[in-house]
C-alpha positions in Angstrom: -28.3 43.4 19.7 -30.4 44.5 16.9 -31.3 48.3 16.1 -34.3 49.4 14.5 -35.5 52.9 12.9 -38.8 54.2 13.9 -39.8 56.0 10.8 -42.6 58.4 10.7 -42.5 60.7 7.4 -40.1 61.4 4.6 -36.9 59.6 5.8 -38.5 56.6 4.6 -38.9 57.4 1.4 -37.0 60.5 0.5 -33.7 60.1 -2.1 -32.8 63.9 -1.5 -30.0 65.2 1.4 -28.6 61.9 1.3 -31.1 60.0 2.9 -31.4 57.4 -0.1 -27.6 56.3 0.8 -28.2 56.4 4.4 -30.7 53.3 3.6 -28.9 52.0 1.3 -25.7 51.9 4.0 -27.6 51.3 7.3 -30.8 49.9 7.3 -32.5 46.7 5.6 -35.2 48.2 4.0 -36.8 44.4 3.3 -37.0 43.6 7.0 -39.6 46.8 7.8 -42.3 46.2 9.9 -45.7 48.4 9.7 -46.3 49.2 13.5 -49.1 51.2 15.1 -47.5 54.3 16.6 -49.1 58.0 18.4 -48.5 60.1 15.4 -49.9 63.0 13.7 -49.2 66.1 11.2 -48.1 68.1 14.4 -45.0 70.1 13.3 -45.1 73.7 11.3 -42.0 72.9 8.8 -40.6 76.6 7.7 -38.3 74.7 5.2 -41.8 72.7 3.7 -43.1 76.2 3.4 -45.3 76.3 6.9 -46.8 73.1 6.0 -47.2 70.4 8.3 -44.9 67.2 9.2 -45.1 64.1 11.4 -44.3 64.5 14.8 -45.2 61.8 17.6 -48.1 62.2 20.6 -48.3 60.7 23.1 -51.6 57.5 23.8 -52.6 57.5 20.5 -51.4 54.6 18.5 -54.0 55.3 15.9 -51.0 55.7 14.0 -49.1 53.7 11.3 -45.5 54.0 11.0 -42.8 52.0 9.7 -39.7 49.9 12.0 -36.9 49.4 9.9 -34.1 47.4 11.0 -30.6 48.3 10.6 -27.9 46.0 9.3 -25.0 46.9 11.6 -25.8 45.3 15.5 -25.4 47.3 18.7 -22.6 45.3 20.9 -21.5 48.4 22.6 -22.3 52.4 23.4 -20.1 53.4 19.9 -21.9 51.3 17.8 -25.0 52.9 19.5 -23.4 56.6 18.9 -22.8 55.7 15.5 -25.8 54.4 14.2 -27.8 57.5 16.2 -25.3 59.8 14.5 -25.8 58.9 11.4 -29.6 58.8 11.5 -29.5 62.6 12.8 -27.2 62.9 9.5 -30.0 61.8 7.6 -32.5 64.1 9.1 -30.2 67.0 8.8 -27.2 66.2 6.5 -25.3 70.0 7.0 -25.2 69.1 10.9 -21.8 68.5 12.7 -20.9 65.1 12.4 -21.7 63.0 16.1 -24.9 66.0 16.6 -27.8 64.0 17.7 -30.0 67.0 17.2 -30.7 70.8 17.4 -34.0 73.0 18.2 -36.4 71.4 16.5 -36.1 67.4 16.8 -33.1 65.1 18.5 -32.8 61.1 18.5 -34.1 59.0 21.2 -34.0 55.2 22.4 -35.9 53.1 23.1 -34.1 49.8 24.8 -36.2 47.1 24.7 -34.6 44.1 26.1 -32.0 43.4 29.2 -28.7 43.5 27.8 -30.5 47.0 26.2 -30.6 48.3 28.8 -27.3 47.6 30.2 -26.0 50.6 28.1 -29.1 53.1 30.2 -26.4 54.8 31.6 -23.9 55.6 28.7 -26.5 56.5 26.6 -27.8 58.9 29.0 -24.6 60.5 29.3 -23.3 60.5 26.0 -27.0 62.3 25.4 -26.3 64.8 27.9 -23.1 65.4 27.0 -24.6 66.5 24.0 -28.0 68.3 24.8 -29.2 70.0 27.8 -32.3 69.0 27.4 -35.0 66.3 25.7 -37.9 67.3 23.6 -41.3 66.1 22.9 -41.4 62.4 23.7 -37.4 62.5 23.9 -36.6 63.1 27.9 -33.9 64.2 29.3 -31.7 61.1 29.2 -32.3 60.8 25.6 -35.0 57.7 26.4 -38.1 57.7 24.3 -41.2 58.2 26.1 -43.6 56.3 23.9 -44.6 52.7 24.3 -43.0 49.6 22.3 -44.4 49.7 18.9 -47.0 47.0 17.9 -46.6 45.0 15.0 -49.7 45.6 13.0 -49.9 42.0 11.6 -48.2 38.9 13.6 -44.4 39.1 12.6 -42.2 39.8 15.1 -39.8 42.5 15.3 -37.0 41.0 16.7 -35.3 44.2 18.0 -33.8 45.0 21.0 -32.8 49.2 20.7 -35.4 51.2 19.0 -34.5 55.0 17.2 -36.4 57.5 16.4 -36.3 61.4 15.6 -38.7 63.1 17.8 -39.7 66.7 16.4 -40.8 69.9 18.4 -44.6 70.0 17.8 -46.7 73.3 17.5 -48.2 75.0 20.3 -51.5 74.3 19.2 -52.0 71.1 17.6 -53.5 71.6 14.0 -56.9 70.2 12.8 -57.5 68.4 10.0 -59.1 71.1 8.4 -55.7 73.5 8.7 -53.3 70.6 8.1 -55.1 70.3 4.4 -55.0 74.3 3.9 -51.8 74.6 4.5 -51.1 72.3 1.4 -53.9 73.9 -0.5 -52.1 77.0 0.1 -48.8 76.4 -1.5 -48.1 75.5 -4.9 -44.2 74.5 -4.7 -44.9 70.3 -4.6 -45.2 69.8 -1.0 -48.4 68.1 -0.6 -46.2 65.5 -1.5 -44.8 65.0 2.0 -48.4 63.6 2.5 -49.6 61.2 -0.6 -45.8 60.1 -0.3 -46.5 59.1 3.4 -49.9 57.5 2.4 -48.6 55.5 -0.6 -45.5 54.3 1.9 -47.9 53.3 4.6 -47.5 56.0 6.5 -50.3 56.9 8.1 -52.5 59.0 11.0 -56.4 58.9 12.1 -56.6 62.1 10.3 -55.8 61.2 6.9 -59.4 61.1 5.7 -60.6 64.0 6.7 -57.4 65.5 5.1 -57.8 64.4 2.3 -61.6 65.0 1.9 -60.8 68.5 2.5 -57.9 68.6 -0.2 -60.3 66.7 -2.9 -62.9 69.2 -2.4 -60.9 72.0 -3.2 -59.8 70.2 -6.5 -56.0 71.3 -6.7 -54.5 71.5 -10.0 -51.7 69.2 -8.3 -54.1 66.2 -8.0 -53.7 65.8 -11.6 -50.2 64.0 -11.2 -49.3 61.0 -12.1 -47.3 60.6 -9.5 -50.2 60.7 -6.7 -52.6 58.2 -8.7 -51.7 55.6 -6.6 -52.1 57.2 -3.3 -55.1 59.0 -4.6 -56.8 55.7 -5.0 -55.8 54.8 -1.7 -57.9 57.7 -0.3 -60.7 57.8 -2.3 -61.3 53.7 -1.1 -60.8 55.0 2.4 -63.0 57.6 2.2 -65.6 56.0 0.3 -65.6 52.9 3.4 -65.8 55.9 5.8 -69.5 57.5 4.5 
């Protein structure tokens, strides 16, 4: 059976922690699909510095993330354990090895097709075995609750078992408006969790107004070279959206 990653932020394109192995090892970063996907700047990071990260929604696949499929297949639940395992290793690389989460996010699945499904009931164990609980669009059994992802153009995934990290969202989901601040309000480089995700394809409704709010306040950090490309990405969108 083939295993894909549903990506939604920084694991896609971060080399730090590890993560740039962990593609290098696992996935087939040629065979990624753009899907449409309910996400959205949703989570208060204290280790980005109270800025905001991806985290999914639920009915609004307004969305653009990215399905990456891995290069090992699923024949039984270890190779399942294993590939979640090491995808929670990526997240967070100084968890226990075989954790498939902690407080604030834990790995899902999504099983797509019939002989999928055939491993429903080892999965949910193995997942309650090692949480007590789901969280956000992660229930109980460790299923996803989120739709299939569509294929924004007409290639076809081809995957049968679908992972993703969901991530405890805040209370309150953020506007626009405080999603920008809280990069305006930081100098320490971590707007670039953001104009990484756009340049990567990354994307959520909200991006524009984001951004409009960011460019009006002219931070020094739009200077970078490093941002020119998703900088002109924005500006085009936000110019077509007047």
């Amino acid at each position: 059976m083939k295993c894909g990653i549903l990506i939604i932020g920084s694991l896609y394109w971060d080399k730090e922690n590890g993560r740039d192995d962990w593609r290098k090892r696992r996935l087939d970063m040629n065979a990624t699909i753009p899907v449409r996907a309910s996400i959205h700047y949703g989570r208060m990071s204290a280790s980005r510095g109270n800025t905001y990260t991806m985290t999914f929604r639920r009915n609004d696949p307004s969305g653009m993330a990215a399905l990456v499929r891995c290069q090992r297949e699923i024949e039984t639940i270890d190779d399942l354990k294993d590939e979640v395992a090491a995808l929670w290793k990526a997240e967070a690389p100084n968890s226990q090895p075989g954790a498939i989460g902690s407080g604030w996010g834990c790995v899902g699945a999504l099983l797509g097709s019939d002989e999928a499904r055939a491993l429903a009931q080892a999965w949910s164990t193995h997942f309650r075995t090692c949480r007590t609980e789901g969280l956000s669009v992660v229930s109980a059994d460790g299923n996803l609750d989120i739709k299939w992802p569509e294929a924004a153009s007409k290639v076809s995934a081809d995957i049968d078992i679908i992972l993703a990290t969901a991530t405890k969202p805040a209370t309150v989901p953020p506007g626009a408006k405080s999603v920008a601040d809280a990069w305006l309000g930081q100098n320490d480089g971590l707007e670039r969790y953001f104009l990484e995700n756009v340049r990567h394809g990354i994307r959520t409704s909200d991006d524009v107004e984001i951004w409009r709010r960011i460019e009006e306040r002219t931070p020094d950090w739009l200077k970078s070279d490093d941002y020119a490309q998703a900088i002109e990405i924005l500006r085009a969108e936000a110019a077509g959206h007047q």
